[in-house]
C-alpha positions as CSV (number, residue, x, y, z in Angstrom):
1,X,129.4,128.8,89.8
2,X,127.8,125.7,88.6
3,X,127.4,124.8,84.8
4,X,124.4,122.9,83.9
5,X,124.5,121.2,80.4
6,X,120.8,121.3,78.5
7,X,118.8,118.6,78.2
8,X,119.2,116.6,75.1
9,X,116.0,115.7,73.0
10,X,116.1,112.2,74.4
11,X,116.6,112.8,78.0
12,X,113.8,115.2,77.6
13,X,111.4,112.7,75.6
14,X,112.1,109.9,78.3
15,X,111.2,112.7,81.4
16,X,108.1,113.1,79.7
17,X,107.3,109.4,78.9
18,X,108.0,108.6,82.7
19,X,105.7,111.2,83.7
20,X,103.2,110.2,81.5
21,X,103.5,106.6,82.3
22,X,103.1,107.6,85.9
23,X,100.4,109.8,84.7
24,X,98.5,106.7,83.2
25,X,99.1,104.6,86.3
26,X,97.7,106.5,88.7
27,X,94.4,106.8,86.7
28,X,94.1,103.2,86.4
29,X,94.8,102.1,90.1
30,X,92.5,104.9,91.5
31,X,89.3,103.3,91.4
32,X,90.4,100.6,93.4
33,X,92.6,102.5,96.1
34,X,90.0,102.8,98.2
35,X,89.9,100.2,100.7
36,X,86.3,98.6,101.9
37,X,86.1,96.6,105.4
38,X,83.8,94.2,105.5
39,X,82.6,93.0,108.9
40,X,82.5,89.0,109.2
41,X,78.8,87.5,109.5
42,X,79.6,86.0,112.9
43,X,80.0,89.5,114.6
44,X,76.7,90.8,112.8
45,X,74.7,91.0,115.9
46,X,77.6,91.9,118.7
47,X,77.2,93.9,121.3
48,X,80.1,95.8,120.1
49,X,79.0,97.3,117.7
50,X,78.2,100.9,118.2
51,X,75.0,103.1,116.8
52,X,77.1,104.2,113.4
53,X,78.0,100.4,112.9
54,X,81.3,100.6,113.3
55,X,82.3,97.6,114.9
56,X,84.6,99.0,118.8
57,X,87.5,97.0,119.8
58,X,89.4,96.9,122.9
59,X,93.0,97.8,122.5
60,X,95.8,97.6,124.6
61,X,98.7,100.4,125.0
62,X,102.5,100.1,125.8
63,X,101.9,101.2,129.3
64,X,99.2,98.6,129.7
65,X,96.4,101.0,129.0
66,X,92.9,99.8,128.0
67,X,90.8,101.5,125.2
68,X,87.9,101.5,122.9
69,X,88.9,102.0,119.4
70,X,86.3,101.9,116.9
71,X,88.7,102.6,113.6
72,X,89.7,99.8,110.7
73,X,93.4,101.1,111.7
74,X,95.8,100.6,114.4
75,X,96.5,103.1,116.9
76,X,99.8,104.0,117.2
77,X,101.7,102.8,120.6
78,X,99.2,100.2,121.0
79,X,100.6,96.3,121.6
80,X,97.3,94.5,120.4
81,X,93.9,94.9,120.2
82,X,90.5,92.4,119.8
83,X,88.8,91.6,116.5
């Protein structure tokens, strides 16, 4: 059987001031963890773009597989794809 020794008063007062520190920076950083993508000026007007105005790329797989991806993020598997 395994003996567990209580918390003392000070581990337990830092467990709860590193829970409300983490507590307080999560508040503060969420406002600006969303992420905004701004298309360049230059491809305002491409013919790219879709009806949505999300702007499609051409990506290229492993296997040397050509696709349109119209998402900020990488695909997974993919070796490049165009701005």
């Amino acid at each position: 059987m395994i003996s567990v020794a209580p918390m003392t008063s000070r581990q337990w007062i830092a467990g709860c001031l590193v829970m409300a520190g983490a507590t307080v920076g999560a508040a503060l950083s969420s406002p600006w963890a969303e992420r905004t993508f701004v298309r360049p000026a230059s491809l305002a007007g491409d013919p790219g773009k879709s009806e949505d105005g999300a702007h499609k790329r051409t990506c290229v797989t492993v296997d040397g597989k050509r696709f349109e991806w119209n998402f900020p993020n990488l695909p997974f598997g993919t070796l490049s794809c165009s701005e």
